[in-house]
Structure formats: structure tokens, C-alpha cells
Backbone bond lengths (Angstrom), bond angles and torsions (degrees), N, CA, C in turn:
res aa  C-N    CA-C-N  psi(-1)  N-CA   C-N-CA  omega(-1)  CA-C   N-CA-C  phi
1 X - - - 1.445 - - 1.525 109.25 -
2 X 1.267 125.84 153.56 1.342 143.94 -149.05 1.510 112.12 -105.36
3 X 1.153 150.31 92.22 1.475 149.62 -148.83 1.845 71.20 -81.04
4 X 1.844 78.13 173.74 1.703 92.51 -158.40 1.670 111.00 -93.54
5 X 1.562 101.48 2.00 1.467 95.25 162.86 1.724 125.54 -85.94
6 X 1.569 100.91 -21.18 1.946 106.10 141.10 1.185 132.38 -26.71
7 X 1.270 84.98 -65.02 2.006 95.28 -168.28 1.635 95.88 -86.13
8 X 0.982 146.89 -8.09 1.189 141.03 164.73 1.590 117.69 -68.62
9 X 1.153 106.18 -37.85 1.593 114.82 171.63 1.583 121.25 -63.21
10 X 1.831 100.22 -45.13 1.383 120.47 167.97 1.123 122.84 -56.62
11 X 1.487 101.71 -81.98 1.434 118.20 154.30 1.810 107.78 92.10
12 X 1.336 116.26 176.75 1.377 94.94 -169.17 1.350 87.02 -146.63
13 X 1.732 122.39 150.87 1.557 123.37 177.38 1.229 122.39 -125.14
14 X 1.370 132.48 150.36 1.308 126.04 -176.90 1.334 107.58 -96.66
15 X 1.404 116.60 142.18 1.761 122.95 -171.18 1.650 100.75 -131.55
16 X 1.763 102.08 143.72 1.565 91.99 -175.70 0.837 108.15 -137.80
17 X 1.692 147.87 164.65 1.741 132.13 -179.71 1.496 82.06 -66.58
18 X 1.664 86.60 156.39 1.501 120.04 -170.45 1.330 107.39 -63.48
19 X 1.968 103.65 -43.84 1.635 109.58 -154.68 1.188 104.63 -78.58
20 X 1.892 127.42 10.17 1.418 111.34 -155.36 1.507 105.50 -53.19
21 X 1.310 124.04 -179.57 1.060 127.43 -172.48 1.824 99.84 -155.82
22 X 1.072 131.48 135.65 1.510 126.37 165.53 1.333 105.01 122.66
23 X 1.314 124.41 -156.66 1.556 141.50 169.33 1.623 113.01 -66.21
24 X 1.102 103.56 -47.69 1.373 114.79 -160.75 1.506 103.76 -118.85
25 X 1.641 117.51 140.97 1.820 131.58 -172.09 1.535 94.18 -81.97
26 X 0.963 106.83 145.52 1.861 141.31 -168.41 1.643 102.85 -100.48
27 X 1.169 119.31 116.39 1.284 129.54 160.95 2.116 111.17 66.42
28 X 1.572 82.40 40.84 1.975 91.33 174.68 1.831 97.49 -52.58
29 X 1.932 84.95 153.09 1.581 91.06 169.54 2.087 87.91 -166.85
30 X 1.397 89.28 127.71 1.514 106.50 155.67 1.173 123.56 -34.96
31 X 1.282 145.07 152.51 1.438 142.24 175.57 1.626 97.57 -177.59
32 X 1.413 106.57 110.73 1.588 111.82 148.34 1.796 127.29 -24.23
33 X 0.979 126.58 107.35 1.479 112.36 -167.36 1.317 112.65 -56.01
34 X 1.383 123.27 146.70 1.394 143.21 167.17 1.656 104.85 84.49
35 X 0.985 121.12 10.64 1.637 126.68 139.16 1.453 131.15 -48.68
36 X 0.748 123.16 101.04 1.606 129.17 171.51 1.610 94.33 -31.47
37 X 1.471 96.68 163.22 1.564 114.29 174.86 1.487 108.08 -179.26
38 X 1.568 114.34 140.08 1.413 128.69 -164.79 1.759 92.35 -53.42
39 X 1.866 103.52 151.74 0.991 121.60 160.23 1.822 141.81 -44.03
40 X 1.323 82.81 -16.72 1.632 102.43 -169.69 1.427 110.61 -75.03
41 X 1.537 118.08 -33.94 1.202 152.59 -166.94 1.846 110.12 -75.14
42 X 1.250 118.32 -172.49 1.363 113.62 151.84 1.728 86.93 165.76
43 X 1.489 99.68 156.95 1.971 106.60 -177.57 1.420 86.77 -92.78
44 X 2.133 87.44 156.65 1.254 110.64 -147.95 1.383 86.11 -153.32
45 X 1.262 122.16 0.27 1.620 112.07 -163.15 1.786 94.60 -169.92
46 X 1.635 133.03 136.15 1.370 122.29 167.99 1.055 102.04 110.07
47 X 1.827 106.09 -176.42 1.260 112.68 -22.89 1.829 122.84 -68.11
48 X 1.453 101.23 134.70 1.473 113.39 173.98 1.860 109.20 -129.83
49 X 1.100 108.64 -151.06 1.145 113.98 -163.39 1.394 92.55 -110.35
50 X 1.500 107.26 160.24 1.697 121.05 -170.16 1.379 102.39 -57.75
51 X 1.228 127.67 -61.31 1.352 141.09 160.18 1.250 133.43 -5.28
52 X 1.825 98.79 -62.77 1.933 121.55 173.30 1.328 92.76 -76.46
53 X 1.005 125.78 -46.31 1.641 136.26 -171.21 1.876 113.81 -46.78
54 X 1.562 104.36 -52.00 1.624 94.40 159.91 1.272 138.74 -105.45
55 X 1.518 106.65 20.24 1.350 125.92 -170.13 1.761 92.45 -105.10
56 X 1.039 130.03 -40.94 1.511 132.53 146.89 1.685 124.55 -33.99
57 X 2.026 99.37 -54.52 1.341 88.17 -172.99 1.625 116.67 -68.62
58 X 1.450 100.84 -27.68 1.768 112.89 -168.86 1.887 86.05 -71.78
59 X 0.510 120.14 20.84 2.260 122.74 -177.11 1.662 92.67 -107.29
60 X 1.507 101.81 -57.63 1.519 104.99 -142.00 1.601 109.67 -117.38
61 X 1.302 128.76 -13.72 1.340 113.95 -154.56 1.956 89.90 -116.00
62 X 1.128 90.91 170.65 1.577 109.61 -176.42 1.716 100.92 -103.07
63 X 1.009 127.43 -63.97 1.239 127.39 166.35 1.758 121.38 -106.76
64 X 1.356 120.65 135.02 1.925 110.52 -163.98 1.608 80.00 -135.89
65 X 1.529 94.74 153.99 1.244 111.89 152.93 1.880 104.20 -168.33
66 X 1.351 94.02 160.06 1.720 89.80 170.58 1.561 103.30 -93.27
67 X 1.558 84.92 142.99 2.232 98.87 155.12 1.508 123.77 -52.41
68 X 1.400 111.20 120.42 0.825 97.36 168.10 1.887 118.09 -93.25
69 X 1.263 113.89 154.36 1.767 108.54 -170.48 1.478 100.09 -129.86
């Protein structure tokens, strides 16, 4: 396991459909930084830690889920 100055380097980002529209990002999803991710998408949040990472999405997104890889 990875002490937290690891994952700080790594770090993890939030990605959202592009077209969201409103207050809140449309279809958030976790992603390890420097992971590819479909076009539809784009980061919106990061890189931070897994932690800030869904404590952000439960802030900001309308629908969240993590990637699965």
C-alpha cells in the first residue's frame, strides 16, 4: 500500500461529459491521473487525492460514479 505522499504525486481527477450544462457536471467519474478517457468527457476537478476527489464530486456533480479499470 502506497503512503499518501504516493498518491499525491499520482493523484486522482474528476472528469465530466463535456456538454454538461447547469450548476452541477453531468456524469462525474474518478480516474487515476494521466489515464486516457473517452472524448465525450473532459477534467473538471485534480489532480488531488482520492479522498478530495469524492468529497468534490458529492459538492459538484449531478450524477458520480468511479471508473472502473
Amino acid at each position: 500500500m502506497a503512503d499518501k505522499s504516493d498518491e499525491r504525486l499520482r493523484g486522482y481527477i474528476v472528469i465530466a461529459l463535456t456538454a454538461s450544462s447547469g450548476k452541477k457536471y453531468e456524469d462525474c467519474q474518478m480516474i487515476p491521473y494521466g489515464d486516457s478517457y473517452v472524448g465525450t468527457h473532459s477534467q473538471v476537478f485534480g489532480p488531488e487525492s482520492q479522498k478530495d476527489c469524492e468529497k468534490w464530486m458529492a459538492a459538484n456533480c449531478v450524477k458520480s460514479g468511479k471508473a472502473t479499470s
